[in-house]
mmCIF file as gemmi writes it, N, C-alpha and C atoms, coordinates in Angstrom:
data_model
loop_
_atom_site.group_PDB
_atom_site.id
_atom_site.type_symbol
_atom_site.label_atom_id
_atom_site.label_alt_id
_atom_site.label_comp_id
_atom_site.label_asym_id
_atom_site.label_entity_id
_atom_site.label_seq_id
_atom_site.pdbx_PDB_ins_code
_atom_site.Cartn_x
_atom_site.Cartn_y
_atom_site.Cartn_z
_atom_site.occupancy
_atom_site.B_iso_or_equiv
_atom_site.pdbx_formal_charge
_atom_site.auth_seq_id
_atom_site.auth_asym_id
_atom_site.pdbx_PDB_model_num
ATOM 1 N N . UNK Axp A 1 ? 28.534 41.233 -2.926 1 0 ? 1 A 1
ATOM 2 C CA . UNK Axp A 1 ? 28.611 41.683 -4.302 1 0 ? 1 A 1
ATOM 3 C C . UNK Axp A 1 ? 28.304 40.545 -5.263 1 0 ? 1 A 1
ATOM 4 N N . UNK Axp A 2 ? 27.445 39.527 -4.482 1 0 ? 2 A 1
ATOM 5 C CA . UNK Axp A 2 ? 27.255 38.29 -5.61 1 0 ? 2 A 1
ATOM 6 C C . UNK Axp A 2 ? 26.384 38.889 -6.997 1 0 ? 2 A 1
ATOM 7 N N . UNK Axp A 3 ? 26.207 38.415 -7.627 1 0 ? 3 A 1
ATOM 8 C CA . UNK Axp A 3 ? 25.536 39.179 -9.238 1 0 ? 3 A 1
ATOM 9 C C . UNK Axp A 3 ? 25.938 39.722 -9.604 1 0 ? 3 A 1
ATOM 10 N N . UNK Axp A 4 ? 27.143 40.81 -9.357 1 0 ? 4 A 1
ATOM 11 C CA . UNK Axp A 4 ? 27.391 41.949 -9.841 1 0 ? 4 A 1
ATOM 12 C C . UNK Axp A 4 ? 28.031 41.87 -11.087 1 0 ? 4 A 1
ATOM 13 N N . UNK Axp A 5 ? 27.865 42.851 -12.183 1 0 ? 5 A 1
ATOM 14 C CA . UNK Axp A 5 ? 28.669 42.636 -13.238 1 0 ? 5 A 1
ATOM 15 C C . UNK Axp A 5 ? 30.11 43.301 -12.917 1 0 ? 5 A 1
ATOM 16 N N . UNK Axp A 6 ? 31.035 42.826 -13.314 1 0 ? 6 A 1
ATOM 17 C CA . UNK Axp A 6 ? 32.131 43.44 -13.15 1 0 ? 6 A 1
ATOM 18 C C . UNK Axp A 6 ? 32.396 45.294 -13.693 1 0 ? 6 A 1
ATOM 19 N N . UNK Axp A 7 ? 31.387 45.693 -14.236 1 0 ? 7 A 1
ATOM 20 C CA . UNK Axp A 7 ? 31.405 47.114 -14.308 1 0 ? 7 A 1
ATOM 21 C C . UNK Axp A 7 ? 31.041 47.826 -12.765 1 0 ? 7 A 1
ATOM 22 N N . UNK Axp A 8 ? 29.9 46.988 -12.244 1 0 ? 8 A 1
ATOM 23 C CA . UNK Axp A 8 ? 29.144 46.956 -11.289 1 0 ? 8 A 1
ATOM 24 C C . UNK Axp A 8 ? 30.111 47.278 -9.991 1 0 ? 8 A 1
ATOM 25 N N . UNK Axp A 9 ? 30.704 46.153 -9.93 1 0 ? 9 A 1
ATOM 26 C CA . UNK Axp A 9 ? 31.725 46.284 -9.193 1 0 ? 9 A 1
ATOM 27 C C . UNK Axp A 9 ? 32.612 46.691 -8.967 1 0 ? 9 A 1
ATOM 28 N N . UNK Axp A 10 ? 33.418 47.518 -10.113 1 0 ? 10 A 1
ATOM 29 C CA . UNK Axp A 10 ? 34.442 48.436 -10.19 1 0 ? 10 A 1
ATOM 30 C C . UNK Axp A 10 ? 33.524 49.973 -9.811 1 0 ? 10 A 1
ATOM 31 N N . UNK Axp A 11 ? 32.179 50.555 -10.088 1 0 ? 11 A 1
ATOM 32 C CA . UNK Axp A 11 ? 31.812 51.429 -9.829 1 0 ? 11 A 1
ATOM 33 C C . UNK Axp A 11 ? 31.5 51.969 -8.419 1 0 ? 11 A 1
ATOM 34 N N . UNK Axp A 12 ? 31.107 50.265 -8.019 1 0 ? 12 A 1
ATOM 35 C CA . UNK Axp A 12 ? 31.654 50.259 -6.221 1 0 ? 12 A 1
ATOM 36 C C . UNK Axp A 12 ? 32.033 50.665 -5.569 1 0 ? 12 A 1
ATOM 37 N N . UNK Axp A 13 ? 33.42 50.137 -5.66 1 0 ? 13 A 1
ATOM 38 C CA . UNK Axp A 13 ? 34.985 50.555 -6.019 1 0 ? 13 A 1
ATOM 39 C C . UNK Axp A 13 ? 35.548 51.819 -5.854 1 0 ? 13 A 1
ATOM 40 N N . UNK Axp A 14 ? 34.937 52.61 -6.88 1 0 ? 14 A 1
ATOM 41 C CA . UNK Axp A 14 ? 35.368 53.918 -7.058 1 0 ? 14 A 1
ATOM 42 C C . UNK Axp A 14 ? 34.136 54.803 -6.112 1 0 ? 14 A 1
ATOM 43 N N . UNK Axp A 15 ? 33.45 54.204 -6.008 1 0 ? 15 A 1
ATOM 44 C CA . UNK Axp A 15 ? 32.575 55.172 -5.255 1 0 ? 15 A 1
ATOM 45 C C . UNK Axp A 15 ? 33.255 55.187 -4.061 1 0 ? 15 A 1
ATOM 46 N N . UNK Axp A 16 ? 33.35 54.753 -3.164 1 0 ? 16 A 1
ATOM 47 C CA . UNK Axp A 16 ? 33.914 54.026 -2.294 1 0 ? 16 A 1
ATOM 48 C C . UNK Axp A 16 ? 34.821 54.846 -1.646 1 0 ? 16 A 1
ATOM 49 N N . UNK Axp A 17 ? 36.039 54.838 -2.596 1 0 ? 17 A 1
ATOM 50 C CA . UNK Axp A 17 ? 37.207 55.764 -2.948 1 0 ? 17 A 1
ATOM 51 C C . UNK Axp A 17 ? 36.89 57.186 -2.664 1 0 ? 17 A 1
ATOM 52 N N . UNK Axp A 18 ? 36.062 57.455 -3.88 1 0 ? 18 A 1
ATOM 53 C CA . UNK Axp A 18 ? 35.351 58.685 -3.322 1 0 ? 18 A 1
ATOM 54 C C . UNK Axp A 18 ? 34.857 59.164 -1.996 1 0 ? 18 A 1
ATOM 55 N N . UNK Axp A 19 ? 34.423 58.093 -1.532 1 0 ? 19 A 1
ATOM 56 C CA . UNK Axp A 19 ? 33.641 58.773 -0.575 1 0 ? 19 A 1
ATOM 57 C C . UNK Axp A 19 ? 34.686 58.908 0.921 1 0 ? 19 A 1
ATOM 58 N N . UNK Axp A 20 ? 35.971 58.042 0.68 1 0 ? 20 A 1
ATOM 59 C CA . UNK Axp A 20 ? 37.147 58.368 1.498 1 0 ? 20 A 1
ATOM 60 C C . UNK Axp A 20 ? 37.586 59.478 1.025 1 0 ? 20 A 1
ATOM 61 N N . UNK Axp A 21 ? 37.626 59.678 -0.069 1 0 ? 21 A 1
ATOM 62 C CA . UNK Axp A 21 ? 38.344 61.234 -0.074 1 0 ? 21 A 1
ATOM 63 C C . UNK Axp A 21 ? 37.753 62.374 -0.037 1 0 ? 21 A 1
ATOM 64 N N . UNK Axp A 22 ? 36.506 62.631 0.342 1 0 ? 22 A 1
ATOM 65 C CA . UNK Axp A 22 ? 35.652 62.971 0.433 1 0 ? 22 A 1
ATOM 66 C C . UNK Axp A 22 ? 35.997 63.316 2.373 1 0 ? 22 A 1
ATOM 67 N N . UNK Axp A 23 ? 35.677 62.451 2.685 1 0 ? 23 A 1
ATOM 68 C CA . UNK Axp A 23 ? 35.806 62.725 4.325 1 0 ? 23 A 1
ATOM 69 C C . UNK Axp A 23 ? 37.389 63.373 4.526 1 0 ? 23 A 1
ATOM 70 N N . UNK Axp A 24 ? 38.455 62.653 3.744 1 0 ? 24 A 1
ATOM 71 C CA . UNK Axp A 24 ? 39.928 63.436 4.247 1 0 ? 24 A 1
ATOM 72 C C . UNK Axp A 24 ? 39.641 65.001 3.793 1 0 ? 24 A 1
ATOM 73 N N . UNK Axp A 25 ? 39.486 65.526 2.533 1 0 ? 25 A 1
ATOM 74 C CA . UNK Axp A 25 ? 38.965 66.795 2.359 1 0 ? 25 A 1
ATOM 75 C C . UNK Axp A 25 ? 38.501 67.567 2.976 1 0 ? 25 A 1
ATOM 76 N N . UNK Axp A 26 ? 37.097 67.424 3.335 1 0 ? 26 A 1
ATOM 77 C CA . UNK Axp A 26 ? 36.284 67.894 4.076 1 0 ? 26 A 1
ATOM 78 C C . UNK Axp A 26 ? 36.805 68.058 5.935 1 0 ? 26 A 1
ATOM 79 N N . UNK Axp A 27 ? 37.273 66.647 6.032 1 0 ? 27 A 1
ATOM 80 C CA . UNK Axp A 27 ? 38.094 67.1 7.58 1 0 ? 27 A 1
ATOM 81 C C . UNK Axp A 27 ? 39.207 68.256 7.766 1 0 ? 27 A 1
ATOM 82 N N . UNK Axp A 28 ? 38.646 68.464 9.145 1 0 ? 28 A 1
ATOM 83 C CA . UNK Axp A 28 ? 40.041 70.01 9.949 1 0 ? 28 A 1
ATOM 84 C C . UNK Axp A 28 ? 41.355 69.458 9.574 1 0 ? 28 A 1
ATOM 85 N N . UNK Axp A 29 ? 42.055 68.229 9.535 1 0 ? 29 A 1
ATOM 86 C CA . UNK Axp A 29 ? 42.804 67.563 9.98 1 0 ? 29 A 1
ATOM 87 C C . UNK Axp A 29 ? 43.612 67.726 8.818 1 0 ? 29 A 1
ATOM 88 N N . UNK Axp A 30 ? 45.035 68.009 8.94 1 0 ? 30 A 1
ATOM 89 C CA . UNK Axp A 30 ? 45.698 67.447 8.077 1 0 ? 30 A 1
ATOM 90 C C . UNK Axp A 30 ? 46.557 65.854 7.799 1 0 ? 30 A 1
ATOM 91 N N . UNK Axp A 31 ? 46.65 65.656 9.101 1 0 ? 31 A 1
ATOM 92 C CA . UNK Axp A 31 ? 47.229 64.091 8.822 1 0 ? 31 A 1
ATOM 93 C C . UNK Axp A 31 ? 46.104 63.269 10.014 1 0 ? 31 A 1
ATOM 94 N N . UNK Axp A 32 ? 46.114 62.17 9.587 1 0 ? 32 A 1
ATOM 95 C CA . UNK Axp A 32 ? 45.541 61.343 10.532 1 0 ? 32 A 1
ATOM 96 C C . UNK Axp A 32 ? 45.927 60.355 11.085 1 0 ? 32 A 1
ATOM 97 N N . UNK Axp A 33 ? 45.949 59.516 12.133 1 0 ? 33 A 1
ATOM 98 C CA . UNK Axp A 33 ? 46.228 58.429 12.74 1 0 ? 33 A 1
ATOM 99 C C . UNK Axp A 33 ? 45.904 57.139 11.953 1 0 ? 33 A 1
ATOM 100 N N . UNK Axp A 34 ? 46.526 56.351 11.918 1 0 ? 34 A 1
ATOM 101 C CA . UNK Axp A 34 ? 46.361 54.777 11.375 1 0 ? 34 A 1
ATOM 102 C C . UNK Axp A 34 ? 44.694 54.658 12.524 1 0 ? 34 A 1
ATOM 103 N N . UNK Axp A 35 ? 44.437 54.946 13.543 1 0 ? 35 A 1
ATOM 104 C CA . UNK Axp A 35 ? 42.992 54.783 14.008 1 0 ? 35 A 1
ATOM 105 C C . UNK Axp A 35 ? 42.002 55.6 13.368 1 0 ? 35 A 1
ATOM 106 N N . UNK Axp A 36 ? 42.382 56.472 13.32 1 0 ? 36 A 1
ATOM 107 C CA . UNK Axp A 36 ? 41.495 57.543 12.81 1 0 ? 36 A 1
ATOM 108 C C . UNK Axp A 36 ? 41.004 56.847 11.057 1 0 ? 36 A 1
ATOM 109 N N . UNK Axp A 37 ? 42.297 56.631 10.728 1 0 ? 37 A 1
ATOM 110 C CA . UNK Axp A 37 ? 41.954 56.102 8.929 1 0 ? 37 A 1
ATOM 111 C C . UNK Axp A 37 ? 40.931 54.862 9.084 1 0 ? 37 A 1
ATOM 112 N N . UNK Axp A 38 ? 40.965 53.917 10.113 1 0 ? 38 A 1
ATOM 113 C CA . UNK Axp A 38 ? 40.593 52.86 10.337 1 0 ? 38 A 1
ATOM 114 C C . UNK Axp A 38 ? 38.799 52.832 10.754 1 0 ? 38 A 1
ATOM 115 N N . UNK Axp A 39 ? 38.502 53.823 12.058 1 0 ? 39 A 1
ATOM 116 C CA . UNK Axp A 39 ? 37.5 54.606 12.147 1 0 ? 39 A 1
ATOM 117 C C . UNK Axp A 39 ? 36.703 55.036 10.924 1 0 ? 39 A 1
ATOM 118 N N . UNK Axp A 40 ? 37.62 55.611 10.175 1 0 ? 40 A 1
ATOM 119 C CA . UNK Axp A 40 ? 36.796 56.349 8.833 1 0 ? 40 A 1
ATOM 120 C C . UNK Axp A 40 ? 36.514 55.239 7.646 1 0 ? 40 A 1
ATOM 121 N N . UNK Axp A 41 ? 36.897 54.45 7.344 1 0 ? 41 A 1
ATOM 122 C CA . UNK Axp A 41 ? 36.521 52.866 7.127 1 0 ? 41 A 1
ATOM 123 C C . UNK Axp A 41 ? 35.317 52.267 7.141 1 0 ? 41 A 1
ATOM 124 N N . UNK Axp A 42 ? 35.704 52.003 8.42 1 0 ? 42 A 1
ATOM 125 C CA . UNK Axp A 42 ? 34.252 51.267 9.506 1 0 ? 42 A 1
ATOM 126 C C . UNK Axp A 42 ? 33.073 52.166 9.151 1 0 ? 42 A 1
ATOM 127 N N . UNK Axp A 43 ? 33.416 53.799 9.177 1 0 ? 43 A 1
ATOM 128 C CA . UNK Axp A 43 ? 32.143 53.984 9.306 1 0 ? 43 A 1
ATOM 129 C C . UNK Axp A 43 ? 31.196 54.192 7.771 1 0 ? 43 A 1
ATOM 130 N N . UNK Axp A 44 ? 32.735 53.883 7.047 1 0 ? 44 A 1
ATOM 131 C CA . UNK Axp A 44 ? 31.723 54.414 5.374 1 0 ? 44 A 1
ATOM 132 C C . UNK Axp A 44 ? 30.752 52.271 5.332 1 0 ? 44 A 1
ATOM 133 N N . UNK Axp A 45 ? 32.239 51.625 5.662 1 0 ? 45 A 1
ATOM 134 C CA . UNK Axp A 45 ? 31.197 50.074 5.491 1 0 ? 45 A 1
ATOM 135 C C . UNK Axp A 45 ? 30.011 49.626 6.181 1 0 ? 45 A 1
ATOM 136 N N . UNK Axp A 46 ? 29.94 50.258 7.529 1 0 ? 46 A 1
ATOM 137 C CA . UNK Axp A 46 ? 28.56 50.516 8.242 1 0 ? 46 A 1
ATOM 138 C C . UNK Axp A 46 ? 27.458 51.453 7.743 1 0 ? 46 A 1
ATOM 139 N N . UNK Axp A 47 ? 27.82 52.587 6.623 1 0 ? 47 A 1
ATOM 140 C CA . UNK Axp A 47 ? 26.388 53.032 6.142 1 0 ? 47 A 1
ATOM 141 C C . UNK Axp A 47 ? 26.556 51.991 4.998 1 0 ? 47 A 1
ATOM 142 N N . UNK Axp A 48 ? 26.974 51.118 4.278 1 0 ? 48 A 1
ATOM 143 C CA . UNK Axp A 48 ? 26.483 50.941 3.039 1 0 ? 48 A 1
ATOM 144 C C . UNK Axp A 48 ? 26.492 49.711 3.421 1 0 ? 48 A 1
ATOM 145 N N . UNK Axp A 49 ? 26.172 48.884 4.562 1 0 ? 49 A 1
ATOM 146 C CA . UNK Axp A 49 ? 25.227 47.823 4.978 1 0 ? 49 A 1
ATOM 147 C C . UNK Axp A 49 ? 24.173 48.268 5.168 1 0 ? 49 A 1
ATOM 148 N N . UNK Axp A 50 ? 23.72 49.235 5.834 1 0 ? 50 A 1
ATOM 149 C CA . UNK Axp A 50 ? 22.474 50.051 6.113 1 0 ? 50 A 1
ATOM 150 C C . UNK Axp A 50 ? 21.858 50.406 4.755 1 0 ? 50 A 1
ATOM 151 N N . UNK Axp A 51 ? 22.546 50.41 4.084 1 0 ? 51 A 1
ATOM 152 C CA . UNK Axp A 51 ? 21.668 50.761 2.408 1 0 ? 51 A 1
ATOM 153 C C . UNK Axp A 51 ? 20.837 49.594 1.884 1 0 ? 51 A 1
C-alpha cells in the first residue's frame, strides 16, 4: 500500500470488509470455525495479490 493516500487506504479497508461479509452471507453456514474464518481470509488476500 506504499503511495496510497490515506483515503486510498481506508477504501481498501472497507472493501475488504465487504467482501468478508459478503462470503459469511452468501454461505449455507451459520457459524463458522476459527479455520474456516481463517481459510476465508487467505483466500480474499490471495485474489487481491492476483489483481
Amino acid at each position: 500500500m506504499e503511495g496510497m493516500t490515506e483515503k486510498e487506504m481506508k477504501t481498501v479497508k472497507m472493501s475488504t470488509i465487504y467482501e468478508l461479509r459478503l462470503l459469511f452471507a452468501q454461505g449455507d453456514k451459520e457459524q463458522y470455525t476459527k479455520k474456516e474464518i481463517v481459510e476465508l481470509l487467505d483466500k480474499i488476500a490471495t485474489a487481491k495479490e492476483q489483481k
